[in-house]
MDAnalysis code that builds the backbone (N, CA, C; Angstrom):
import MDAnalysis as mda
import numpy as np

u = mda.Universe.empty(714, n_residues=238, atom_resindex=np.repeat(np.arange(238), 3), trajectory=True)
u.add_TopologyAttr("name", ["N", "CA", "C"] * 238)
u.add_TopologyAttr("resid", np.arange(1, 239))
u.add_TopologyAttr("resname", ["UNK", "UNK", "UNK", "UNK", "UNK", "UNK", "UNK", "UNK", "UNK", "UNK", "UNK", "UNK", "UNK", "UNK", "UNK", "UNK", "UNK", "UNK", "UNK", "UNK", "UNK", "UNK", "UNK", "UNK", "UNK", "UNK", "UNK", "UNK", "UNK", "UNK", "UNK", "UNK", "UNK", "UNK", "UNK", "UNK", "UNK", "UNK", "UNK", "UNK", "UNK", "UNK", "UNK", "UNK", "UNK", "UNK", "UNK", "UNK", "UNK", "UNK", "UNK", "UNK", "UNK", "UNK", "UNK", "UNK", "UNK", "UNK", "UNK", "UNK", "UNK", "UNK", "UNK", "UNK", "UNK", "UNK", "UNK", "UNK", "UNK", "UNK", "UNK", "UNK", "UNK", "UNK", "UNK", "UNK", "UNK", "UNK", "UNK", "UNK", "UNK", "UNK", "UNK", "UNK", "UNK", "UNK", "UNK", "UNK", "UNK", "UNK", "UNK", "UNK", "UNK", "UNK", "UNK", "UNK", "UNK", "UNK", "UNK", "UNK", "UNK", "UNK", "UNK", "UNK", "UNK", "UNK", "UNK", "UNK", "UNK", "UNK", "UNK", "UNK", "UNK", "UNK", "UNK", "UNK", "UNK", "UNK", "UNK", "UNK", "UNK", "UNK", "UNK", "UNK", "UNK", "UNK", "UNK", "UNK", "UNK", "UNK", "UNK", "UNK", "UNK", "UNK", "UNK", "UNK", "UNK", "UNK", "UNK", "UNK", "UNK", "UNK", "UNK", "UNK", "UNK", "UNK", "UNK", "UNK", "UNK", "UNK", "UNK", "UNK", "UNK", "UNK", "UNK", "UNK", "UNK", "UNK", "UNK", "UNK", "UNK", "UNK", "UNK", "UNK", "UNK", "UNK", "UNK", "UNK", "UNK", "UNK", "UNK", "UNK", "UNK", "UNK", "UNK", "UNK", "UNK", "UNK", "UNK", "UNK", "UNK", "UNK", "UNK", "UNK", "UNK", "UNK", "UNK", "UNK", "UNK", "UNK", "UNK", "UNK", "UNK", "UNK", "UNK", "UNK", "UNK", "UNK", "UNK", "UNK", "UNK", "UNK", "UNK", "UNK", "UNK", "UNK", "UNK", "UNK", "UNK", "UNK", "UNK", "UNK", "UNK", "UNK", "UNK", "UNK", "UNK", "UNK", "UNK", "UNK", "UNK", "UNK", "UNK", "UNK", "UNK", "UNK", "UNK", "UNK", "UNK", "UNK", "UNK", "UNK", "UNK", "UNK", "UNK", "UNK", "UNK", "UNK"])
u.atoms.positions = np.array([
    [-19.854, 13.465, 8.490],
    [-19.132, 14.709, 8.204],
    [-19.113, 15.590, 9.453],
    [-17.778, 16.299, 9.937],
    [-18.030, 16.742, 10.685],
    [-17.731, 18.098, 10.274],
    [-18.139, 19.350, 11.317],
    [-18.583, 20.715, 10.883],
    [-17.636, 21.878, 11.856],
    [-16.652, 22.235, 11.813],
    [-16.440, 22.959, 12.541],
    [-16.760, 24.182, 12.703],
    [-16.574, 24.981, 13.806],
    [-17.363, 26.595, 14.148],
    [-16.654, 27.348, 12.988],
    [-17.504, 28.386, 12.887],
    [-16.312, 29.611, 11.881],
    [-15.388, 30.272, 12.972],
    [-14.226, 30.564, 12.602],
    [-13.138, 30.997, 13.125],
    [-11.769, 29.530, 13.542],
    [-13.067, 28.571, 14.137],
    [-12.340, 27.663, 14.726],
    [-11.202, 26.574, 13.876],
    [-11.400, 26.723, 12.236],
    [-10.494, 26.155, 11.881],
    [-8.935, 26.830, 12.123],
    [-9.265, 28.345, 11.744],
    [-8.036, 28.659, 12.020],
    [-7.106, 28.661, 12.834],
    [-8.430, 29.043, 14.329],
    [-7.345, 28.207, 15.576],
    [-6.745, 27.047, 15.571],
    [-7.002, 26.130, 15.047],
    [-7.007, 24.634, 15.246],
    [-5.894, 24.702, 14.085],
    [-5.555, 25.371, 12.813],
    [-4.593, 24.982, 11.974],
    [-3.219, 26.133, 12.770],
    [-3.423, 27.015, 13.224],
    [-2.373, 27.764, 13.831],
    [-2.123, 26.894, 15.126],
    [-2.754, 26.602, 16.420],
    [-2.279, 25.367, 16.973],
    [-1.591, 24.153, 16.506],
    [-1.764, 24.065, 15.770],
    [-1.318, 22.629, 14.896],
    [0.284, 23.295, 14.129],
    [0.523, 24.414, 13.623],
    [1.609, 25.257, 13.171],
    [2.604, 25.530, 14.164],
    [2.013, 25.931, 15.552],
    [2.749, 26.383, 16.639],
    [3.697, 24.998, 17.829],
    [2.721, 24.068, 17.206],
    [3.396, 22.587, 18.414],
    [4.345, 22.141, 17.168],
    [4.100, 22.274, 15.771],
    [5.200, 21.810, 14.723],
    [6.599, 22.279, 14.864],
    [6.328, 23.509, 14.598],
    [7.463, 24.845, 14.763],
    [8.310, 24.822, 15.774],
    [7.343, 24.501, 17.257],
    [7.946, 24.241, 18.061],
    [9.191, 23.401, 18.907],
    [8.686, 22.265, 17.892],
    [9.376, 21.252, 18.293],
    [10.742, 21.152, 17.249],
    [10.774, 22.127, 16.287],
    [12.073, 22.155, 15.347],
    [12.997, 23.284, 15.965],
    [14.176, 22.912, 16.104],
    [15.550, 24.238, 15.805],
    [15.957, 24.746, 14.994],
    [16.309, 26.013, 15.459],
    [17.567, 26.897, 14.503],
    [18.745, 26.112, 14.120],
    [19.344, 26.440, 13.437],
    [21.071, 25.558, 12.719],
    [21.049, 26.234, 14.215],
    [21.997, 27.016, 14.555],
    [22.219, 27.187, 15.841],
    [22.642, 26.550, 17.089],
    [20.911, 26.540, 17.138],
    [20.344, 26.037, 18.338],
    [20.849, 24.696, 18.233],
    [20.532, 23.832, 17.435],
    [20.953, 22.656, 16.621],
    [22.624, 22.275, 17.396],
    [23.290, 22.950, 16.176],
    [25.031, 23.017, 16.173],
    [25.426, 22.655, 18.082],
    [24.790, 23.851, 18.556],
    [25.060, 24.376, 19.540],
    [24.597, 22.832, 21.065],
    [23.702, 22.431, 20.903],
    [23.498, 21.328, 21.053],
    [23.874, 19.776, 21.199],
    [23.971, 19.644, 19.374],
    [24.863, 18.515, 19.069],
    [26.559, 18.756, 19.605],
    [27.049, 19.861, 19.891],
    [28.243, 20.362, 19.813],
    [29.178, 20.261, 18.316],
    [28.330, 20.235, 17.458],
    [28.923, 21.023, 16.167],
    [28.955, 21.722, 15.799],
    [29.763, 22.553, 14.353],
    [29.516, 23.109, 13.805],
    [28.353, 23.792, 13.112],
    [27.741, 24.904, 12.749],
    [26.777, 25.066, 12.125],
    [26.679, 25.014, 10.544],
    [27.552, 25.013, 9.798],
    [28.254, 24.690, 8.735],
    [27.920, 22.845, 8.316],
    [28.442, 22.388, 9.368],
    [28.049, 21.027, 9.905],
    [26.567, 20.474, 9.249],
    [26.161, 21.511, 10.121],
    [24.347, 21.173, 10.113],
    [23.877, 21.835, 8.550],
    [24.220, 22.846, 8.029],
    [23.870, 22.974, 7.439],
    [24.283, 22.263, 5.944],
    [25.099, 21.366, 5.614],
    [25.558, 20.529, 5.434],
    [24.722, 19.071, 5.023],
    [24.684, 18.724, 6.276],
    [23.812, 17.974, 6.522],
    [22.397, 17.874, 5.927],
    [21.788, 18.543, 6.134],
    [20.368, 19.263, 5.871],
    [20.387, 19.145, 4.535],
    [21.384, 20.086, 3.601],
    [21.773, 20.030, 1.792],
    [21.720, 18.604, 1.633],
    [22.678, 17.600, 2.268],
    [22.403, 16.065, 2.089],
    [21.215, 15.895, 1.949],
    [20.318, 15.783, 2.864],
    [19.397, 15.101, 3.476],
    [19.853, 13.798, 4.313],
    [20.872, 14.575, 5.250],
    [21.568, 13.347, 6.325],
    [20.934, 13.693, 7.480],
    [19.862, 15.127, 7.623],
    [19.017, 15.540, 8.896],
    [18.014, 15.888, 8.399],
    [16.634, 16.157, 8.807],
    [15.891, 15.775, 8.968],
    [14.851, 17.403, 9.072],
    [14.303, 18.297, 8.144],
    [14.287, 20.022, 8.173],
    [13.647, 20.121, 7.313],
    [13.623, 21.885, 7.095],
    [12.894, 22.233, 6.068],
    [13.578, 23.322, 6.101],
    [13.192, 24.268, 5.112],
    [13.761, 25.775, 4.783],
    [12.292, 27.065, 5.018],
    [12.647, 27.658, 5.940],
    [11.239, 29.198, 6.010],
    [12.033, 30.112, 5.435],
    [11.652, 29.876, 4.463],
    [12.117, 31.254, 3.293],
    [13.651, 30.915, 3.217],
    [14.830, 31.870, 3.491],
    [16.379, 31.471, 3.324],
    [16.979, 30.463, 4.655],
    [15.661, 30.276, 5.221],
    [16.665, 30.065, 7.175],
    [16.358, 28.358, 7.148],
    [17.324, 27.587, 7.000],
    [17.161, 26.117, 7.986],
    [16.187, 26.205, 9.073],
    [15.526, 25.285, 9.445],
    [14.891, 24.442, 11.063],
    [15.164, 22.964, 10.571],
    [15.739, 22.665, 12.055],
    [15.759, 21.249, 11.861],
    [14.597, 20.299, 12.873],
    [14.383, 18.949, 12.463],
    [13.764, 18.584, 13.487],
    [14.132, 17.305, 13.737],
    [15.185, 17.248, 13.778],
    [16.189, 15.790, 14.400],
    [16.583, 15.779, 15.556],
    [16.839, 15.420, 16.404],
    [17.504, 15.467, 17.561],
    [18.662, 15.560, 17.718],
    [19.290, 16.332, 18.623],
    [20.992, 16.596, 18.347],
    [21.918, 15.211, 18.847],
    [21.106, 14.188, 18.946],
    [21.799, 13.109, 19.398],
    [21.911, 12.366, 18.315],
    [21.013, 12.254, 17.227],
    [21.346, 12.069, 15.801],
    [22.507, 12.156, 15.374],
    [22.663, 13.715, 15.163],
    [23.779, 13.936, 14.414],
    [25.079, 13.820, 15.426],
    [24.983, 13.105, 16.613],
    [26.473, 13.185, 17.562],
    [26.663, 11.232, 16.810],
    [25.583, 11.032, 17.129],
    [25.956, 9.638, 16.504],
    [26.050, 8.984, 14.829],
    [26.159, 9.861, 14.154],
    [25.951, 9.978, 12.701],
    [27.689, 10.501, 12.668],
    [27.591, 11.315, 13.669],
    [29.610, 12.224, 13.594],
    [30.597, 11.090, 13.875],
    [30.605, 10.014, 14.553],
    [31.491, 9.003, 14.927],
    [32.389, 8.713, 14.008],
    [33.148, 7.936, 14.238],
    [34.093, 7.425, 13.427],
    [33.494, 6.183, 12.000],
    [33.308, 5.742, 10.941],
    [32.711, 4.783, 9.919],
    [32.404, 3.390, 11.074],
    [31.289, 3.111, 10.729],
    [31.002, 1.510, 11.578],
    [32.127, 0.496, 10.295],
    [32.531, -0.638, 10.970],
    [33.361, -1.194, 10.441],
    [33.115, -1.823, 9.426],
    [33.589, -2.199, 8.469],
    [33.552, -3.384, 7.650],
    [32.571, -5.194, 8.017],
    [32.942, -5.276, 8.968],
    [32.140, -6.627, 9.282],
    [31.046, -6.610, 10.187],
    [30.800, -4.938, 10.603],
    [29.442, -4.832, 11.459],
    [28.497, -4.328, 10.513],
    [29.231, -3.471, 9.215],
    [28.139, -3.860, 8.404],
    [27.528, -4.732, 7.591],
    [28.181, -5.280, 7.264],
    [27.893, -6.817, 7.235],
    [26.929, -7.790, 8.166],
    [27.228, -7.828, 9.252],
    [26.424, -7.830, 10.385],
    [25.004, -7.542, 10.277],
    [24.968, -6.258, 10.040],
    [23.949, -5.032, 9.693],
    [23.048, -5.752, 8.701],
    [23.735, -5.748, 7.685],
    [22.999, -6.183, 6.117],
    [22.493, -7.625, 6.534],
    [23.257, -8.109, 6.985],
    [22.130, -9.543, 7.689],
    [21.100, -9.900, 8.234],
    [21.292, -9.142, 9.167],
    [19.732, -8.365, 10.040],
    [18.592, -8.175, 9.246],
    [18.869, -6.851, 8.551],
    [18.002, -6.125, 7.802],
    [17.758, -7.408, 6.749],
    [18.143, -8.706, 6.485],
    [17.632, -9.591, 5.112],
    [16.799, -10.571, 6.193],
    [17.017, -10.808, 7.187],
    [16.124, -11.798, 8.462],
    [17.293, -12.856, 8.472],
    [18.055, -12.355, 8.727],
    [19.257, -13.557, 8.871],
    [20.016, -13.405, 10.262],
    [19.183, -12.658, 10.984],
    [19.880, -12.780, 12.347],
    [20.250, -13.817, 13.212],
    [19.685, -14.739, 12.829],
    [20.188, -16.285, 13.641],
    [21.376, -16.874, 12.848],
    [22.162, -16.098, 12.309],
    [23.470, -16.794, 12.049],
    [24.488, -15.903, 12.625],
    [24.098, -14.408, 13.422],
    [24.831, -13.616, 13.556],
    [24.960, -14.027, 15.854],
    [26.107, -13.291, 15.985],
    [26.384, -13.773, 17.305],
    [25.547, -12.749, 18.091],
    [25.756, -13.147, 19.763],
    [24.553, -12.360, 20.207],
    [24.841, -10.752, 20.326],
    [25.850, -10.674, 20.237],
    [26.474, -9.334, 20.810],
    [26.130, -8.639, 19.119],
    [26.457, -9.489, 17.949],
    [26.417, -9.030, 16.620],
    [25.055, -8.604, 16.293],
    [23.412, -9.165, 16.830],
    [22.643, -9.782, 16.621],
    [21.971, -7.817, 18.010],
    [22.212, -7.958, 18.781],
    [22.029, -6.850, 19.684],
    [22.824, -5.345, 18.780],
    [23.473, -5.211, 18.515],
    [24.060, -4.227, 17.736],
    [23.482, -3.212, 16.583],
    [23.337, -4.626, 15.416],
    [22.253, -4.837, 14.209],
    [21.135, -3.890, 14.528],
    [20.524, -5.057, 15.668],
    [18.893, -4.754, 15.914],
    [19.165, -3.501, 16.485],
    [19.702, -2.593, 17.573],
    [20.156, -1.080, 17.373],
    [20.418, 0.025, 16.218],
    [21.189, -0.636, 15.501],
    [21.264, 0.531, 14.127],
    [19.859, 0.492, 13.097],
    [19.459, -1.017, 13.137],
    [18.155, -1.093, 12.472],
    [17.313, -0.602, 12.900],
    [17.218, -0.230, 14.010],
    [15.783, 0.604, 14.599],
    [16.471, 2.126, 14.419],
    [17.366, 2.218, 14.680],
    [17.434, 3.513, 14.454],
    [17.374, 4.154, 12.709],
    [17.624, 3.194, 11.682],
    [17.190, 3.453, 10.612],
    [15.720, 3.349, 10.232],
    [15.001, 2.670, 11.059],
    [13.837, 3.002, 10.816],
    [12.842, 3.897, 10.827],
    [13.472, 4.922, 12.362],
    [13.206, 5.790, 12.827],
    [13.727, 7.116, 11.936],
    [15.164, 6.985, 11.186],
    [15.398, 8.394, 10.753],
    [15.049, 8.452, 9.438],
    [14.431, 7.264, 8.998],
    [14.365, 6.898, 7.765],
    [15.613, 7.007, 6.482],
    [15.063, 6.804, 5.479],
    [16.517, 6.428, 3.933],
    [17.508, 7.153, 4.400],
    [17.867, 8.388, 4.280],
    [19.067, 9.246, 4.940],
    [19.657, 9.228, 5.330],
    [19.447, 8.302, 6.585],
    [20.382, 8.259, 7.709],
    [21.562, 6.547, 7.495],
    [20.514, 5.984, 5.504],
    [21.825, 4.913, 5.298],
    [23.058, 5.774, 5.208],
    [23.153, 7.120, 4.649],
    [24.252, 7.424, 4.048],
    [25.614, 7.479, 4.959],
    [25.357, 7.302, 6.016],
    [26.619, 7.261, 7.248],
    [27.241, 6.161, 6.682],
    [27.031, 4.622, 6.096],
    [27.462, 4.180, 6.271],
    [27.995, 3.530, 4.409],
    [27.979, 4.814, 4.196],
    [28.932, 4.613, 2.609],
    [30.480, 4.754, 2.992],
    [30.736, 4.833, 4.222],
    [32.348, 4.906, 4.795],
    [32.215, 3.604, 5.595],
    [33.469, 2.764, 5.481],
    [33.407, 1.747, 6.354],
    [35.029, 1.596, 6.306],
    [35.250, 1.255, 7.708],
    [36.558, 1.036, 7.868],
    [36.712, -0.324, 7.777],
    [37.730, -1.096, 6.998],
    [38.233, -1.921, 6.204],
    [37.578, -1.577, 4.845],
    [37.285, -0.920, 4.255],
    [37.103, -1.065, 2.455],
    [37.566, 0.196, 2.114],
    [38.450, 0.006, 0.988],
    [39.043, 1.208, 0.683],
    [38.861, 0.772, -1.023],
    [37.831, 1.922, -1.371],
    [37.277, 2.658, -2.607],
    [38.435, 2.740, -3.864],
    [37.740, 2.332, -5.068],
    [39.078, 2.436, -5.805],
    [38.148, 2.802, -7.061],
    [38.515, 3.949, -7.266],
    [37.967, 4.620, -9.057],
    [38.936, 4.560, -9.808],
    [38.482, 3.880, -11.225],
    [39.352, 3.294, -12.145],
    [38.647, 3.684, -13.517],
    [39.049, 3.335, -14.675],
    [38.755, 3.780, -16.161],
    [39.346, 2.265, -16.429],
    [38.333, 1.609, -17.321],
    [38.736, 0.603, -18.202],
    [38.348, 0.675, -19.752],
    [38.756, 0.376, -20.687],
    [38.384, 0.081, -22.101],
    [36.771, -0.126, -22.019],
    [36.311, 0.242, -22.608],
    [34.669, 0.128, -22.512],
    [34.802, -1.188, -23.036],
    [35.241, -2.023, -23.883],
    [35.127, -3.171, -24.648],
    [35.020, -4.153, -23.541],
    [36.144, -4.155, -22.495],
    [36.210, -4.539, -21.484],
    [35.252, -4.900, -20.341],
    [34.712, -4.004, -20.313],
    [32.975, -3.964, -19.060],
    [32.328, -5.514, -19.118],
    [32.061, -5.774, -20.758],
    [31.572, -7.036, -20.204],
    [31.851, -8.196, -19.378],
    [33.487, -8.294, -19.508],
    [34.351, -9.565, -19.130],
    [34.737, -9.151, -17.543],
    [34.410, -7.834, -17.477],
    [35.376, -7.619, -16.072],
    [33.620, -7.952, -15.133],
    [32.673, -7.561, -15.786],
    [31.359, -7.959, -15.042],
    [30.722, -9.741, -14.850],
    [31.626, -10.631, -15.765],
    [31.642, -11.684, -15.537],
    [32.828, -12.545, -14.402],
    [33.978, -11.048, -14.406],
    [34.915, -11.987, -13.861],
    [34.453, -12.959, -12.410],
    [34.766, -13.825, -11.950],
    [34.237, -14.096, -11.162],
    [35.054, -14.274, -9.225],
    [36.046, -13.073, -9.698],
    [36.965, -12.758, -8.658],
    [36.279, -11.469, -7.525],
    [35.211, -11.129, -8.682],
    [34.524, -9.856, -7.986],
    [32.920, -10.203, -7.530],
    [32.311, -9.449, -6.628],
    [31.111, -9.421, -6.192],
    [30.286, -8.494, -6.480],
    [29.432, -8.173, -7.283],
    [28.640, -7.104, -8.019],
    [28.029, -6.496, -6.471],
    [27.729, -5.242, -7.207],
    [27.039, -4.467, -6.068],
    [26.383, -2.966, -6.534],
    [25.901, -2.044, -6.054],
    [25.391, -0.841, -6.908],
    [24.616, -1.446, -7.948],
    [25.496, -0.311, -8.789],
    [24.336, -0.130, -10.425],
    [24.251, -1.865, -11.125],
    [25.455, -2.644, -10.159],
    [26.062, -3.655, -11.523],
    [25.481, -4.618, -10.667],
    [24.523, -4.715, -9.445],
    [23.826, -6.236, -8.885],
    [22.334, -6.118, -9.298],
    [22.418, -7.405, -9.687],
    [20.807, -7.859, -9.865],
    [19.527, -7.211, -9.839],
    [19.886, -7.212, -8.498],
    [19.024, -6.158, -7.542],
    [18.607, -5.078, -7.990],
    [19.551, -4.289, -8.335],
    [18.949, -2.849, -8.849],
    [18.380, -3.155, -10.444],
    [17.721, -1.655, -10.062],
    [17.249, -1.605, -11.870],
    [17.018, -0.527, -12.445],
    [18.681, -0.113, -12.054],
    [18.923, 1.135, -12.396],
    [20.351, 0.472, -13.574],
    [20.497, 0.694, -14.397],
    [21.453, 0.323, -15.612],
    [22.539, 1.104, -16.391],
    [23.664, 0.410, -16.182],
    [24.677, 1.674, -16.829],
    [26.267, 0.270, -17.122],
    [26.543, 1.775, -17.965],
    [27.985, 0.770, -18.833],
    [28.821, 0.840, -17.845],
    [28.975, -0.075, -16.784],
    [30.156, 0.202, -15.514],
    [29.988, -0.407, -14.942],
    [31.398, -0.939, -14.083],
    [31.152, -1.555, -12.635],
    [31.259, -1.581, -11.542],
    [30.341, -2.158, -10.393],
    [30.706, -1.474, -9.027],
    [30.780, -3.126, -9.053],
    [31.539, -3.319, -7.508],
    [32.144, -4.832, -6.927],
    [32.878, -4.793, -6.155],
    [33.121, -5.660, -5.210],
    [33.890, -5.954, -4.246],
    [34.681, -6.706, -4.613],
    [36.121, -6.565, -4.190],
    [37.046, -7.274, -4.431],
    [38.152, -7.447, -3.490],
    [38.847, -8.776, -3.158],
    [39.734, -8.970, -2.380],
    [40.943, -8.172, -2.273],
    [41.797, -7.757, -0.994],
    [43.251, -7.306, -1.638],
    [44.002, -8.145, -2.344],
    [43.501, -10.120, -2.142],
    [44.557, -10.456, -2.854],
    [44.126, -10.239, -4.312],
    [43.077, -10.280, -4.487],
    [42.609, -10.037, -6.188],
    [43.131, -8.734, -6.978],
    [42.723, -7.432, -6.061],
    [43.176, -6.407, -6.614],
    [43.864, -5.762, -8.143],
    [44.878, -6.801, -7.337],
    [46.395, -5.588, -8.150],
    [46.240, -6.707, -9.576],
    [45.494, -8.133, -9.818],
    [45.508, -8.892, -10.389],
    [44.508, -8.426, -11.974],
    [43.447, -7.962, -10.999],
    [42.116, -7.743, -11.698],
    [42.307, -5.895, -12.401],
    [43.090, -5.386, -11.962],
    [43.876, -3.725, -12.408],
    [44.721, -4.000, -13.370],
    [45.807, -5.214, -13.752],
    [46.738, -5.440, -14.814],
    [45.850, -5.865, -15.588],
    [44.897, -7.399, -15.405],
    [44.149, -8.388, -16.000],
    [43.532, -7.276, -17.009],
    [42.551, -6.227, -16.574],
    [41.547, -5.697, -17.446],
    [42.296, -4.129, -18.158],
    [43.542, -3.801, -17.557],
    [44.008, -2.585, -17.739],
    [43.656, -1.570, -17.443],
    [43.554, -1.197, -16.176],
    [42.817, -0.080, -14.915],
    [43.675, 0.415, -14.697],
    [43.048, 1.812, -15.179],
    [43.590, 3.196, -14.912],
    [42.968, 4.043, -14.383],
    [43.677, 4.595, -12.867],
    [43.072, 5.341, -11.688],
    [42.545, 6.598, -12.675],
    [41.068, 6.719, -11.919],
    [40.040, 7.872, -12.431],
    [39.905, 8.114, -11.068],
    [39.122, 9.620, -11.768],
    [38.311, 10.705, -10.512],
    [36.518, 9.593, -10.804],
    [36.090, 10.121, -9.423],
    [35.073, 9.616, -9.186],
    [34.258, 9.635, -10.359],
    [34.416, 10.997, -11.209],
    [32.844, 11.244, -11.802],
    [33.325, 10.611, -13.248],
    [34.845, 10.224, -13.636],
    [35.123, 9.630, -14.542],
    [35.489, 8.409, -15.044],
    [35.236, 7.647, -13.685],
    [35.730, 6.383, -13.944],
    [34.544, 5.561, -13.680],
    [34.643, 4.397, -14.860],
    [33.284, 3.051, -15.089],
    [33.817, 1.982, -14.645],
    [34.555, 2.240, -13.395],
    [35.166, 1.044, -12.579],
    [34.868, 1.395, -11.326],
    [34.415, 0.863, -10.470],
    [34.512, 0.960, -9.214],
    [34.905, -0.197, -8.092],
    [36.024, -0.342, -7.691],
    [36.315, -1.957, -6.468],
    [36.410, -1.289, -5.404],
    [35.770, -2.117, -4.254],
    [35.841, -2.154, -2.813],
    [36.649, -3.037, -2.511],
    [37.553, -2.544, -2.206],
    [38.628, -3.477, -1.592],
    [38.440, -4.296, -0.484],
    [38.722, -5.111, 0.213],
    [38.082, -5.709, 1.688],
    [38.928, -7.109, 1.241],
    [39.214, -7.693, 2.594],
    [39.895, -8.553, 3.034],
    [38.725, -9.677, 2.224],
    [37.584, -9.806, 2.333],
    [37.170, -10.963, 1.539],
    [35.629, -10.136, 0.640],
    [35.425, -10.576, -0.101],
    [34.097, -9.872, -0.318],
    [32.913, -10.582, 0.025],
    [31.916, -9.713, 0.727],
    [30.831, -10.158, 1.391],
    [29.927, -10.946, 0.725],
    [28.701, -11.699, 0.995],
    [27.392, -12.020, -0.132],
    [26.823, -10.776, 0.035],
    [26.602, -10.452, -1.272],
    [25.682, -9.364, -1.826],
    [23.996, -9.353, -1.077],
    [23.724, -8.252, -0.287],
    [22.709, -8.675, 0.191],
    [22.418, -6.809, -0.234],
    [20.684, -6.536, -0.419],
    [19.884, -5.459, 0.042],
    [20.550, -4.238, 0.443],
    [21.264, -4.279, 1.391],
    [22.127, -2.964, 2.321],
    [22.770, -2.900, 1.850],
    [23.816, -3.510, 1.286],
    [25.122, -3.091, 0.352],
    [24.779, -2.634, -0.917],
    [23.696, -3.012, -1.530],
    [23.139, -2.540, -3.077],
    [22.485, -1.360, -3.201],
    [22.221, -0.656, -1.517],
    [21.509, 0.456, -1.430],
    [22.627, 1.504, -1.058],
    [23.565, 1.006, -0.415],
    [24.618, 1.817, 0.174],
    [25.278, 2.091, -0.591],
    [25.393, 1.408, -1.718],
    [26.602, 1.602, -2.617],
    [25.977, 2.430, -3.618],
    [24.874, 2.134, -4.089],
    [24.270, 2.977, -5.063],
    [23.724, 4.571, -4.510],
    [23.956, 4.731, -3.430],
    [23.697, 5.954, -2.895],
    [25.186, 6.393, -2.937],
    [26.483, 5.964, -2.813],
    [27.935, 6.494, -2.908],
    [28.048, 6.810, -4.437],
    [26.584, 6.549, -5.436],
    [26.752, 7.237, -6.557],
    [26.579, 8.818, -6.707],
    [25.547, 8.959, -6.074],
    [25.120, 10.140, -5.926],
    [24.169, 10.487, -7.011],
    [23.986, 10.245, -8.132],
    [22.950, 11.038, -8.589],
    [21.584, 10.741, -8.797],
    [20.983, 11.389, -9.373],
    [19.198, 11.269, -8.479],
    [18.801, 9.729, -8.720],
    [18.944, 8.925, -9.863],
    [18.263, 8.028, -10.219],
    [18.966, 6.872, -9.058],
    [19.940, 7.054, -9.169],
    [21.042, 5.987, -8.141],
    [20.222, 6.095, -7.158],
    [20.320, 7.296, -6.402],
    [19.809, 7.908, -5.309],
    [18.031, 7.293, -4.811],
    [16.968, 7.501, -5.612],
    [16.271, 6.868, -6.172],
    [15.817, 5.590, -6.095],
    [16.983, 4.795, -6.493],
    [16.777, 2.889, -6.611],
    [17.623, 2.578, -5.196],
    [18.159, 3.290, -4.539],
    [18.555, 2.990, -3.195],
    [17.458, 3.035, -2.454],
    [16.535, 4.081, -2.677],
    [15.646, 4.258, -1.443],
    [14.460, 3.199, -1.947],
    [14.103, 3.207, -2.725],
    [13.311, 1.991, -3.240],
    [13.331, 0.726, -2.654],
    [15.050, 0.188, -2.746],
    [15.326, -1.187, -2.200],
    [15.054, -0.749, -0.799],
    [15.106, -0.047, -0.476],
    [15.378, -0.220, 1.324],
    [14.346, 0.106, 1.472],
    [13.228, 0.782, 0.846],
    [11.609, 0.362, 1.442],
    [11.329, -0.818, 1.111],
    [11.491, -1.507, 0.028],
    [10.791, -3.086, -0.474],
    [11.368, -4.035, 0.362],
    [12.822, -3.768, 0.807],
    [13.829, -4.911, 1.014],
    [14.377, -4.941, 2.502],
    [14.919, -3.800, 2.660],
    [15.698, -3.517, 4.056],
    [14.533, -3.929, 5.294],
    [13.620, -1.869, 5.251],
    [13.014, -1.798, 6.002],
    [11.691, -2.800, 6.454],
    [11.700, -3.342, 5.479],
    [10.233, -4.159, 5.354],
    [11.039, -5.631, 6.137],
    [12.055, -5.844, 6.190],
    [12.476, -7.105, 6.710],
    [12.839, -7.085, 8.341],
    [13.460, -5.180, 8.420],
    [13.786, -4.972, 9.824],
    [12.780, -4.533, 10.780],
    [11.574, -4.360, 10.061],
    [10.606, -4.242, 10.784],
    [9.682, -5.219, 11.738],
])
């Protein structure tokens, strides 16, 4: 056991307060930095896409403004995340070297900003999002069809459970699988259909079941995303 002097804890916990503090920014300082907005940041922060706390009404952040310049980019593509999700399962020896160097970049950097920083990549250029309403009777047959690739709430993987489906689906399938089951365009928060459109649909791996179930948004989704990507992702990219 050790004994410290009287007075001396307090120095030692106010030292310890002052190198913390220190090392965090104002939104501001932040914005001003990254060259964004402060709106931006504060934004962000409400996500939990940066990395802060709140002293009383005021933001500090303690991310680096190079974070959020590389979080601002344009969506990583369709087949680099893919790429990505390979990595993170230990499947990098099927990926090319340049694919394989890339990966191992975004994977360390998710390791480093931790769960949060998946949410950049619920945008991907080639997949375009499609909210739909089907006959509830329907759910079962459209979750067997076998034109689609489960993903979110509706893969294996999770074990989080609901009357709906998330999946990937081809453009040529599309317009097939919208007449086939009788899909009718919904708003996000109303429709128990969800297709990712994409030129082919991927194998369902870890990263896509976390990514997608975080494009749900609410806590439990939210929740069984970060779960998989401690048991599954991070534990593989490490």
């Amino acid at each position: 056991m050790f004994l410290i002097a009287p007075g001396r804890e307090k120095i030692m916990a106010e030292s310890f307060r002052f190198r913390y503090d220190s090392a965090m920014m104002s939104v501001q300082e932040y914005a001003q930095e990254a060259k964004v907005s402060e709106r931006s940041v504060r934004a962000r922060l409400e996500r939990g896409m940066l990395q802060g706390r709140k002293l009383g009404s005021r933001w500090v952040v303690d991310a680096l403004p190079a974070a959020h310049r590389s979080n601002a980019g344009r969506p990583i593509s369709f087949d680099a995340f893919n790429a990505l999700a390979r990595y993170c399962d230990g499947q990098s020896s099927v990926l090319s070297a340049e694919e394989r160097r890339r990966a191992k970049e975004r994977a360390s950097a998710i390791q480093v900003q931790g769960p949060a920083s998946v949410e950049r990549y619920r945008a991907r250029r080639g997949l375009k999002v499609h909210h739909l309403q089907a006959p509830p009777a329907e759910i079962p047959a459209i979750l067997e069809d076998p034109a689609l690739s489960l993903t979110g709430i509706s893969s294996d993987i999770s074990q989080v459970y609901g009357s709906m489906v998330d999946a990937y689906v081809s453009s040529q399938d599309l317009e097939n699988i919208i007449f086939l089951y009788n899909l009718l365009p919904a708003s996000a928060d109303s429709a128990n259909v969800i297709l990712r459109e994409c030129d082919e649909p991927p194998h369902i791996l870890p990263l896509h079941v976390a990514v997608d179930l975080l494009d749900l948004g609410d806590p439990r989704s939210t929740a069984e995303a970060e779960r998989i990507l401690q048991d599954s992702v991070f534990k593989e990219a490490s």
